[in-house]
C-alpha positions in Angstrom: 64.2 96.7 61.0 64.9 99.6 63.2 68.0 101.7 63.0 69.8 100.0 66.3 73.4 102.3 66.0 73.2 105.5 68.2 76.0 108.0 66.3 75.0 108.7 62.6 78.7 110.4 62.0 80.3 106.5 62.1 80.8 105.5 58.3 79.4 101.6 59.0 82.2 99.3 57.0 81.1 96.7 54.8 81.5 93.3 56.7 80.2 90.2 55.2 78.0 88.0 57.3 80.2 84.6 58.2 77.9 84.4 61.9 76.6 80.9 60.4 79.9 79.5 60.1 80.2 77.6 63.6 77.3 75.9 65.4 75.3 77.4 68.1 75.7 76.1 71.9 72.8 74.1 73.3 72.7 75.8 76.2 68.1 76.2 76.3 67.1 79.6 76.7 63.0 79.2 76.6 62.0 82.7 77.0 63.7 83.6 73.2 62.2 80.4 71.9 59.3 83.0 70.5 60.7 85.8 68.4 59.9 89.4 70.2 58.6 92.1 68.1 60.7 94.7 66.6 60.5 96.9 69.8 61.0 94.1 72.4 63.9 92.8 70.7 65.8 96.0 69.7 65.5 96.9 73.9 67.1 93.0 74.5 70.0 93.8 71.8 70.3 96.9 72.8 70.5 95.9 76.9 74.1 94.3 75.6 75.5 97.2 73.4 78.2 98.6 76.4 79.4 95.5 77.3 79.4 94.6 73.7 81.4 97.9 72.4 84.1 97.2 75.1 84.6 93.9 74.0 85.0 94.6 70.3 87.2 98.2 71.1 89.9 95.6 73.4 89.8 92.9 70.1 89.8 96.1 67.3 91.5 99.4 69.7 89.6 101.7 67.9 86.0 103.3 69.1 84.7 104.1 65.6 85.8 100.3 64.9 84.0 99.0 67.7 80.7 100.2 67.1 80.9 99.3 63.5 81.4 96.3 64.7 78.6 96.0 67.3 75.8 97.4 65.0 77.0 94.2 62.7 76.6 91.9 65.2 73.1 93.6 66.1 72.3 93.2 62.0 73.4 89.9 61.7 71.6 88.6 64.9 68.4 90.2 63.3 68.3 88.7 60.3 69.7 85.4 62.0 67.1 85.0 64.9 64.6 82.7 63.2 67.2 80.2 63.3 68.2 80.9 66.5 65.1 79.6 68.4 66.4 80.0 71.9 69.3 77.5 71.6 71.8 79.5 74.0 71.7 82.1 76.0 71.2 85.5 74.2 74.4 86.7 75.3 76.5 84.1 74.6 74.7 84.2 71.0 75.8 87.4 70.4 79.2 87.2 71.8 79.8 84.6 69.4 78.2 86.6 66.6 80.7 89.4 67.9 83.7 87.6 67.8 83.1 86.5 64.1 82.7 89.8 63.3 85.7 90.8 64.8 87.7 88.6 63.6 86.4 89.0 59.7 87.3 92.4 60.6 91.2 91.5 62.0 91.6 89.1 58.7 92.0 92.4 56.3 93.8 94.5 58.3 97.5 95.6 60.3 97.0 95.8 64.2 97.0 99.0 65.3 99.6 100.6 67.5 101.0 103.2 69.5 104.3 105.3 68.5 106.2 103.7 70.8 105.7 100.0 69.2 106.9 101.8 65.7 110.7 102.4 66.8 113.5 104.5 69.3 112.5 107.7 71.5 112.4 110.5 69.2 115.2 113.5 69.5 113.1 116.7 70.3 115.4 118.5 68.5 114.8 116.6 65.4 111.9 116.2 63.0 108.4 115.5 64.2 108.4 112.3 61.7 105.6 111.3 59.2 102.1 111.4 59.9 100.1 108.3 59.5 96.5 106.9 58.7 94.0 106.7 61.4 94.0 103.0 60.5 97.7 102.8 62.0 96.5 103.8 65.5 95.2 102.8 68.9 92.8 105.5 69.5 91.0 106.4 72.6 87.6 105.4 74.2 85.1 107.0 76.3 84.6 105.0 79.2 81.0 105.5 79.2 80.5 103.6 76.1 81.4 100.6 77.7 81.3 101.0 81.2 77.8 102.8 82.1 78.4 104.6 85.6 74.8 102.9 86.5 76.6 99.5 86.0 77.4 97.1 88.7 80.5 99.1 90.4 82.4 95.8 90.1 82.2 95.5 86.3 82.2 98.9 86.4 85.9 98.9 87.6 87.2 95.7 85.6 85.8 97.4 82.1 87.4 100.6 83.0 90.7 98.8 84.1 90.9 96.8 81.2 90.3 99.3 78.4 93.7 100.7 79.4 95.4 102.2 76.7 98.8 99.9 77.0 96.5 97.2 77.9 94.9 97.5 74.7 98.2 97.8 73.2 99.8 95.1 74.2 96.5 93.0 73.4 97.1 94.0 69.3 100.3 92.2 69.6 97.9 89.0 69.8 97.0 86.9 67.0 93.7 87.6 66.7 92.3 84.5 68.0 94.7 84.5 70.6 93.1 87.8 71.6 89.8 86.9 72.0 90.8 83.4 74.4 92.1 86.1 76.3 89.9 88.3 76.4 86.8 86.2 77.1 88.7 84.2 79.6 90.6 87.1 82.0 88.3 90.1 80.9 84.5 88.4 81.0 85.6 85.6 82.9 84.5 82.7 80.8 85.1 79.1 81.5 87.3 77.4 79.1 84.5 75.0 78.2 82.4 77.9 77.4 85.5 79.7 75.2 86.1 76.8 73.2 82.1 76.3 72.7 81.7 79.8 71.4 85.1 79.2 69.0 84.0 75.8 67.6 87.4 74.3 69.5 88.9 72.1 72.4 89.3 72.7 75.8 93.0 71.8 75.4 93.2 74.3 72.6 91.7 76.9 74.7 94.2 76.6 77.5 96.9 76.5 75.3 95.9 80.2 73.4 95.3 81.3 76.5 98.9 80.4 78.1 100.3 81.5 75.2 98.8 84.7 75.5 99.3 85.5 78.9 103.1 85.0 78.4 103.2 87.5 75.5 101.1 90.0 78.2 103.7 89.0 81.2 106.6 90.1 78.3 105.2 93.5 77.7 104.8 94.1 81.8 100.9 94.1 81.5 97.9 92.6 82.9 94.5 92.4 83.1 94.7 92.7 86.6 96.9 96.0 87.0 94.5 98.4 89.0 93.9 102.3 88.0 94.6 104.3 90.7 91.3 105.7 92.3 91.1 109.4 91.0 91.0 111.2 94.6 91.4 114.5 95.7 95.0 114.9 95.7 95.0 114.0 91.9 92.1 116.2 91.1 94.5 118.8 92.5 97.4 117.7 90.6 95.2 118.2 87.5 93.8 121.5 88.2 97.7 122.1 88.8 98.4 120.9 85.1 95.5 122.8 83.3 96.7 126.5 85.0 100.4 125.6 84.3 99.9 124.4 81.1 97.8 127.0 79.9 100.1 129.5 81.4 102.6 127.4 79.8 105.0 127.6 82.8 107.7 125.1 82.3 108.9 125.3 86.1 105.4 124.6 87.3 104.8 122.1 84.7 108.3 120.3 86.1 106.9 119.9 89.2 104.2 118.1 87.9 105.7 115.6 85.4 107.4 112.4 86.2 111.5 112.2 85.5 110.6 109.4 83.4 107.4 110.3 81.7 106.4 109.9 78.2 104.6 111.6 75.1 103.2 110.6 72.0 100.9 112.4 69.6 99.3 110.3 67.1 99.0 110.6 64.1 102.9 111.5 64.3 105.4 109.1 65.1 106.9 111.4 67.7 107.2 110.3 70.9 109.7 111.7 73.7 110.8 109.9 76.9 112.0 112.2 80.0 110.8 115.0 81.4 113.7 117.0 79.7 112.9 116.0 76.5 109.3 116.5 76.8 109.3 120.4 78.0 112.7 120.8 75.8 109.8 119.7 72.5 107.2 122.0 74.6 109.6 125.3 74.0 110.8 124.2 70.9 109.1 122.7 67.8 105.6 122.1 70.0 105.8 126.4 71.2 102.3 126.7 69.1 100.9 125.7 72.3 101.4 128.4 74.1 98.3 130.0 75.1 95.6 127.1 74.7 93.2 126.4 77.0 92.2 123.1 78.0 89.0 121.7 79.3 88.0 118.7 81.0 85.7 116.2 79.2 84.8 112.6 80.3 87.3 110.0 81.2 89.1 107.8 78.6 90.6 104.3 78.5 90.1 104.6 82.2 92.4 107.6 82.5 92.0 111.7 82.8 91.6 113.2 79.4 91.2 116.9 78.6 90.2 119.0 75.0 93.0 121.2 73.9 92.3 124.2 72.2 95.3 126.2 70.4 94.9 130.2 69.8 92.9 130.4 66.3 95.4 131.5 63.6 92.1 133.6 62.7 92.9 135.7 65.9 89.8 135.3 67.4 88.8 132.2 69.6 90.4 128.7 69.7 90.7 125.8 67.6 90.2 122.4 68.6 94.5 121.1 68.6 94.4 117.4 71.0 92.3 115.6 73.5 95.1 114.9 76.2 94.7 111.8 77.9 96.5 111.7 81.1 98.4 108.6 83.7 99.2 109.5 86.9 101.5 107.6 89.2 103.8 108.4 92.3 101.7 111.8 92.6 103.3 112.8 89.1 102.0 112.6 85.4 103.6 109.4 84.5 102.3 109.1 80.5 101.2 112.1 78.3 99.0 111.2 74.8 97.9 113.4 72.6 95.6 112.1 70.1 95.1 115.0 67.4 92.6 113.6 65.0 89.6 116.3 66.4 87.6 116.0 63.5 86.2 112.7 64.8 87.3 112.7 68.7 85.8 115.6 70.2 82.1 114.9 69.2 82.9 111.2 70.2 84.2 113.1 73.6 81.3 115.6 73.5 83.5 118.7 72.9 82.8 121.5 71.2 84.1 122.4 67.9 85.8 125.5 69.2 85.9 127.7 72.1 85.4 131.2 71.7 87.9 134.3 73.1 
């Protein structure tokens, strides 16, 4: 069997192989009545990896996570396709396959989270609080992992849109199979028949997961439906804006440019800061080590702006990778600022570099 994952640096997790456990739809597919050979059918897996990866990253909120999870569907529909003899659809198939994974994956774990869903705004006077495992976080995905810009524009919009970051919060405060009703239903767009086919249920059960689900969403103010806000030229210039104040580290320019009511969080502390006040008063204060970085742009993330900062090395000579800044914008104004510090892992994911020199 061919290697089918595509970044050697993700550790693969151990996930035991449960794909058997509910029956395959009927649905006849002829043309995969005949397995392909190795070639043609890593090229048919492989056509499904984006739209694949998204779904597993909204179900798991982490990238590393959702391609684990992905190349153990791919493995288990290997070694599983003798059996399957054409009897669905290949997508649905591995959908299926997908969501078991998934959910093995959900059964021995916490959901992840976002500082905010851990407790009050933060004083940024105060301490910068614990630091916590990786495991405790939502962290950030590149939307060209699951939303190819040769994709149908459509899709293309509706992957991006729903890979939002507090989308993908407020989908961990699911039950798990909660999640995927909704998910499958208001994401992909599945017919309840077709849901409760793929999770060996009733119709009636679908529709009540999925009602239940959607009033937890309406409850955090989210939806699969909230647009992102076309990035146009006025907020390419409010960007460019940002980088030169920010790494002039002008607090008057950098008022202008943030929202009365913004926020900040910067995993993997529990800090996060609400206000515009609060946020620059942290900027001058315990978070001055940022003065001087420069900051370049990288591809989008969750949908959203997102930037690699670099702090002055301590070496005195170049920079050191410090947080890849994902940015919202809203009312012309930065509206949320994350900071996801964990480098190590997502600036090759982002396709930074490791450092910049002076």
């Amino acid at each position: 069997m061919p290697v089918l994952g595509h970044r050697d640096r993700c550790t693969r997790r151990n996930l035991s192989p449960q794909d058997k456990r509910v029956p395959w739809p009927v649905v006849p597919d002829p043309s995969l009545s005949i397995k392909p050979d190795e070639r043609e059918l890593e090229h048919r897996l492989e056509q499904h990896r984006a739209e694949l990866t998204g779904f597993c990253y909204r179900m798991l909120a982490s990238p590393f996570e959702a391609e684990d999870a992905v190349q153990e569907t791919f493995v288990r529909a290997w070694r599983g396709y003798d059996q399957f003899e054409g009897r669905a659809a290949l997508r649905s198939w591995l959908y299926r396959i997908a969501t078991n994974v998934c959910l093995d994956a959900l059964s021995e774990r916490e959901r992840r989270v976002r500082p905010m869903d851990l407790g009050p705004v933060w004083n940024p006077d105060g301490p910068i609080g614990r630091t916590l495992p990786e495991t405790t976080w939502i962290e950030p995905m590149p939307d060209g992992l699951v939303a190819p810009p040769e994709g149908d524009p459509a899709e293309v919009v509706v992957s991006r849109e729903t890979i939002r970051l507090a989308f993908v919060a407020a989908l961990q405060h699911l039950p798990p199979r909660q999640r995927a009703v909704l998910i499958l239903s208001e994401v992909l767009r599945w017919k309840a028949s077709e849901v409760a086919e793929l999770l060996d249920t009733s119709v009636a059960s679908v529709n009540s997961a999925l009602q239940r689900a959607r009033a937890t969403l309406a409850a955090s103010g989210v939806s699969s439906t909230d647009p992102l806000p076309a990035v146009d030229e006025s907020q390419r210039e409010l960007l460019a804006r940002y980088v030169e104040a920010f790494e002039r580290y002008d607090m008057e320019a950098l008022t202008s440019l943030i929202h009365e009511d913004a926020t900040q969080s910067m995993p993997p502390y529990e800090l996060w800061l609400s206000g515009r006040e609060n946020i620059l008063s942290w900027w001058v204060g315990p978070g001055a080590g940022c003065r001087g970085s420069r900051v370049i742009p990288t591809s989008a993330a969750n949908g959203l702006p997102a930037f690699g900062q670099y702090k002055p090395s301590e070496s005195g000579s170049g920079y050191d990778p410090w947080a890849l800044q994902v940015l919202e914008i809203a009312d012309r104004r930065l509206v949320e600022l994350t900071f996801f510090l964990d480098t190590e892992r997502l600036f090759p994911l982002f396709g930074l570099p490791a450092r910049l020199e002076s």
